[in-house]
Each structure stands twice: as C-alpha cells, then as structure tokens.
TORROVO-101884 format. One line per 2 residues: number of its first residue (from 1); their letters; for each residue x, z, y of C-alpha. Coordinates in steps of 0.1 Angstrom, whole numbers, plus 5000, padded with zeros to 4 digits. Example, Ala and Ser with C-alpha at 12.3 -4.5 7.8 and 13.67 -1.06 7.14 Angstrom:
<rs>
1) AS) 5123 5078 4955; 5137 5071 4989
</rs>
This chain:
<rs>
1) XX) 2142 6532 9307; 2149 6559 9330
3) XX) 2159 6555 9368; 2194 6547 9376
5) XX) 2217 6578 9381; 2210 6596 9411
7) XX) 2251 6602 9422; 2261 6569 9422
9) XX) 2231 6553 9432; 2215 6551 9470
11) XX) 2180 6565 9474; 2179 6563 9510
13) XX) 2195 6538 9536; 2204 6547 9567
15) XX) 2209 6518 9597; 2231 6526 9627
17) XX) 2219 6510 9660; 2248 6484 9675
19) XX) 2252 6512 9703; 2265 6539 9677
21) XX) 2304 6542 9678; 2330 6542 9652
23) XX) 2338 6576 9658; 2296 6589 9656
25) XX) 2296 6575 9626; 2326 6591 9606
27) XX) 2313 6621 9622; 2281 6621 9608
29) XX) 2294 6607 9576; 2314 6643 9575
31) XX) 2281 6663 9589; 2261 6645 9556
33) XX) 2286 6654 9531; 2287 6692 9544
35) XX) 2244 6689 9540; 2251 6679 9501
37) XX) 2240 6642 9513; 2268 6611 9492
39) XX) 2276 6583 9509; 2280 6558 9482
41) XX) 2277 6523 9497; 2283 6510 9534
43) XX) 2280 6477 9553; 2316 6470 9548
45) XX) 2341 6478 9521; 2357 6511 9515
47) XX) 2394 6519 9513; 2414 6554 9512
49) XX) 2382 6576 9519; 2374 6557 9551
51) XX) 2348 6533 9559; 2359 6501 9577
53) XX) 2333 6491 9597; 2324 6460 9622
55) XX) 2350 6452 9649; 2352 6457 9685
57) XX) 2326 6431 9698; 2305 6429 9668
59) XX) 2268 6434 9670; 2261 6439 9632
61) XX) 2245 6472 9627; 2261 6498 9601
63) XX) 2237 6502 9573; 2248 6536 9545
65) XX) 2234 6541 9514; 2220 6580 9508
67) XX) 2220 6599 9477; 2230 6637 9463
69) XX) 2232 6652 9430; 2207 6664 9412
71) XX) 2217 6703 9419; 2204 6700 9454
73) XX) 2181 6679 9448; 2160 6709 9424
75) XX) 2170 6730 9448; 2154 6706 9473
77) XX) 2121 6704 9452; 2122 6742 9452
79) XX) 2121 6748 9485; 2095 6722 9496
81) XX) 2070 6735 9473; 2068 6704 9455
83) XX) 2038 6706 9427; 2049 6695 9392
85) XX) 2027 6694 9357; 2047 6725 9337
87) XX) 2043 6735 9299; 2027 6767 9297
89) XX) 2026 6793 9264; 1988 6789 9263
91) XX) 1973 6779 9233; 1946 6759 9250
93) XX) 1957 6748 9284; 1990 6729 9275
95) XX) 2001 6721 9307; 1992 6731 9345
97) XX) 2002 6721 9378; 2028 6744 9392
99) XX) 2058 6747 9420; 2087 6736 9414
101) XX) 2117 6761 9403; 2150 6757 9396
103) XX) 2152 6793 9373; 2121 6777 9352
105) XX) 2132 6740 9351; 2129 6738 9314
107) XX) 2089 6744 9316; 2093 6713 9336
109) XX) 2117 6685 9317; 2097 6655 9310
111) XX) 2061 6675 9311; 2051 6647 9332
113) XX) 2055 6621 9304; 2042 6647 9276
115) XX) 2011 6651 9295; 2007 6613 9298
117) XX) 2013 6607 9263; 1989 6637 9256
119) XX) 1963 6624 9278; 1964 6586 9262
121) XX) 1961 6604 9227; 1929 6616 9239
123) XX) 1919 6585 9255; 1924 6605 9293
125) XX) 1953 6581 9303; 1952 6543 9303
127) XX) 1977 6528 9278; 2009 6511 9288
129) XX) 2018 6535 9319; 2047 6520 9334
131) XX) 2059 6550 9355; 2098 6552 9352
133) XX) 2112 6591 9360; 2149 6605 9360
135) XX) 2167 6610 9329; 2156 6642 9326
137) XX) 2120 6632 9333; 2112 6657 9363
139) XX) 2111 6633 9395; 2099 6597 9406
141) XX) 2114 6571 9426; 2090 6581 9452
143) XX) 2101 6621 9449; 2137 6615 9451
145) XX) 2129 6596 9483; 2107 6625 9495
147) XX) 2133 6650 9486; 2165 6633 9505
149) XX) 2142 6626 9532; 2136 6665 9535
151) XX) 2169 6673 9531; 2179 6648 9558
153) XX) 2158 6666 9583; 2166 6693 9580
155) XX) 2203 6692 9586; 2216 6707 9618
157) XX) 2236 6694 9639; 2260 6720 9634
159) XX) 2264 6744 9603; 2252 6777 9604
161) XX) 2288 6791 9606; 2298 6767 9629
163) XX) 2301 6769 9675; 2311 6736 9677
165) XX) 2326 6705 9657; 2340 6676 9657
167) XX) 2298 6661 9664; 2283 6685 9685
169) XX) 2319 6681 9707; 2312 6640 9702
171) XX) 2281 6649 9718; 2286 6671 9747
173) XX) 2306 6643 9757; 2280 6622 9759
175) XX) 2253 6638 9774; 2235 6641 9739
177) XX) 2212 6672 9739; 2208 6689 9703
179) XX) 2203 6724 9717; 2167 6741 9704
181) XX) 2146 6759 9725; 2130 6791 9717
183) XX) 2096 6776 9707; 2115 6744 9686
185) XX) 2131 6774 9671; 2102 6792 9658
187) XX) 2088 6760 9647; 2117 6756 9627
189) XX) 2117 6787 9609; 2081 6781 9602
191) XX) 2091 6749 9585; 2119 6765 9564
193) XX) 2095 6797 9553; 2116 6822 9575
195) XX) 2096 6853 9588; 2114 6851 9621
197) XX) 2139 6824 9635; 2174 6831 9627
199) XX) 2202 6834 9652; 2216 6805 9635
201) XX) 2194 6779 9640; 2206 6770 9675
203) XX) 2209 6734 9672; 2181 6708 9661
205) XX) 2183 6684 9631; 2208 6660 9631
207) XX) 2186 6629 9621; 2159 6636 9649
209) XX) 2192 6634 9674; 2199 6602 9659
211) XX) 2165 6585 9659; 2155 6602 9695
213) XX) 2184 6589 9714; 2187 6560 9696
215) XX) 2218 6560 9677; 2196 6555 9639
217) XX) 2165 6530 9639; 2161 6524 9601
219) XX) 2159 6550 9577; 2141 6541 9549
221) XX) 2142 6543 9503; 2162 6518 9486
223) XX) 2140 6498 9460; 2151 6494 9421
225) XX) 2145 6454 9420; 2134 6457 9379
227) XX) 2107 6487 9386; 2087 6467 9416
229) XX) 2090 6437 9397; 2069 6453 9370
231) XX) 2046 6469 9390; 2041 6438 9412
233) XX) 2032 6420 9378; 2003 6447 9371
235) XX) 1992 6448 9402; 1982 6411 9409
237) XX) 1971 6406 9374; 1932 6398 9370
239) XX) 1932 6412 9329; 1937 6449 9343
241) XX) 1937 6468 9373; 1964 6481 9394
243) XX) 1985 6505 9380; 1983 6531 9403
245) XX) 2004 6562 9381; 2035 6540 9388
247) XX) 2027 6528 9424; 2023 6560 9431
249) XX) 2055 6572 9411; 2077 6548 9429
251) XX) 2058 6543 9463; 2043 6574 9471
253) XX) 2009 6587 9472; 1994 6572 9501
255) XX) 2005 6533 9489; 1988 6547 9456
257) XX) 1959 6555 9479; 1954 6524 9496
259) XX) 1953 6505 9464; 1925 6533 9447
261) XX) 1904 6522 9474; 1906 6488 9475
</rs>
C-alpha cells in the first residue's frame, strides 16, 4: 500500500507560539504558498480561503499542517543531492546509487523496491520488508519529511523579486531582524551550490526568523498511524529482529542507526 497522497496530506506540522498574531500568521501562510509549501489542515476550521483561528484571550497555540506537490518536491530532491538506487543499462550491475534528477526520473521509479525484490531473490534482502514508498515508488516517509524540511529553510523572508511585503513590513514593525549579513550571505550561497552570493539573497530564511525570536517552537513530521503500527509490531517482536529498512524509510537514518546498534 503506498503512502497517502502527498497534496492533500500534511507531512510536516508546524506550531505557532501563543505570542504569534493573527496577522503573522496569514502572512506567513501567504509567504509558504509563494515557497510551493500547501497548507492543508489548521487548528481550527477553514472557511472562504481563510483560516479562523483562536480568539482574542486564547492561549491555544496554532498548529498547520505542511505539504507540496510532488513537482517541487523532485525538484527538491534534485537540488539537495539526495542519493537514490537508479536502473542502469549495464548488463551486470543492475542498479547503482546515484543523485537524484528530475530530467532522468524514470531510471528512478520504484528502483528502490526492484532492487529489494532483486536482492530477496538472491537471498541479499530479508523477506517480508515492510518499507511503504510514494505511489510512484521514489521517496520515503522519512524523505518527504527531509525534503519539506529543506525546502522550509530555505525560504526567505522575502522573494527574490520582492523590497518589501506584507511580512518583512509586519516585521519592521516589530523590531524583528531578518536582514543577512555579508558572511550569513556567503554561507548561504554555499548552501544553495552558488559560486558567489547573489544580490538577492538579502534576507535570511523565514523559518529560522520564526524559531529564533520565538514566534514557531514545534516543527516537526506528521506520522501515518497504520505504517508505525506495523513497524512497532516488528520491532518488539522476539521471532525476528527489528526491521530496520522501514524504520529507516519512515524514521530516518539515524533512528535506523540507533536500533542497528542496539
């Protein structure tokens, strides 16, 4: 059974301190959508395109659920560099490790399951892997997480064709700083493969705004109740051990880690 569809689905939640206004949030609701990030659940109900959230008074935080489409997330994979097995045209060596690319995506459409079922044919894989993977079988629980994540931090404040908005005016009102510096810049541009910063990148990422100055202290994946439940199952089971492919599909590598070691 494949994961739940990625558009209408949150990957990521997002909690908004009590101190975070009405109008911070809408605004960063606005700055998300322009970054390719959907907005598909919130605290409180939805009506006309606006979120109604607590009242005046009200100390209950403001929790959104995060997700994108599957176009930015490749694209996201892509420019991350994240390492995916790959079909290749060799007679001999089936399959290889390789980056990510949008242009060769084919090569990479549910190589990970081939090479499983591959490996258990040749008695490399332990039967019964319970690793569940998009419907077109390229990411994991744990590499849609990854891949929002990325994307979340590295949206600006403002856009790169943007002086100023309806944020970074909500902001300067406030005192918030979300101006780089020459040497956060260059750090920057490191992080996003550039060979020298560009005149663009002028304002830091939105999220580490958020989390520094303490309008955000939650962000963190969404579980898929029916996937841990299985893997909780294997995993405290004394017939077999652990089934670290799939805690590592949907947890993450270093969970996957942790549990090798044991």
């Amino acid at each position: 059974m494949p994961l739940p569809p990625l558009h209408s689905n949150p990957v990521l939640l997002m909690r908004f301190a009590p101190k975070a206004s009405h109008d911070l949030i809408h605004c960063v609701i606005n700055r998300l959508t322009q970054g390719g990030i959907i907005v598909v659940t919130s605290e409180n109900d939805e009506a006309k395109g606006k979120y109604n959230f607590h009242s005046a008074g009200e100390d209950r935080p403001v929790v959104l659920g995060l997700t994108t489409t599957q176009e930015f997330l490749e694209n996201e994979a892509e420019i991350a560099n994240l390492i995916m097995p790959c079909r290749t045209n060799h007679e001999n060596i089936t399959f290889v490790m390789e980056h990510f690319t949008v242009a060769s995506r084919g090569n990479f459409i549910n190589a990970s399951k081939d090479m499983k079922n591959l490996a258990e044919k040749g008695k490399r894989w332990r039967k019964g892997d319970i690793s569940e993977y998009d419907s077109d079988g390229l990411f994991t629980h744990a590499e849609r997480a990854i891949l929002l994540e990325s994307m979340l931090n590295f949206l600006l404040v403002l856009d790169n064709a943007d002086e100023s908005s309806d944020l970074s005016k909500l902001f300067d009102s406030m005192g918030v700083s979300y101006r780089v510096s020459g040497n956060l810049m260059k750090s920057m541009a490191a992080k996003l493969h550039l060979k020298k910063p560009s005149s663009s990148l002028t304002t830091t990422s939105l999220c580490q705004v958020l989390k520094t100055h303490g309008f955000v202290d939650v962000i963190c994946p969404v579980h898929i109740p029916s996937i841990r439940s299985k893997i909780e199952r294997k995993t405290f089971s004394f017939i077999s051990p652990p089934p670290l492919q799939a805690i590592r599909d949907y947890y993450g590598e270093a969970v996957a880690f942790y549990f090798a070691w044991m």
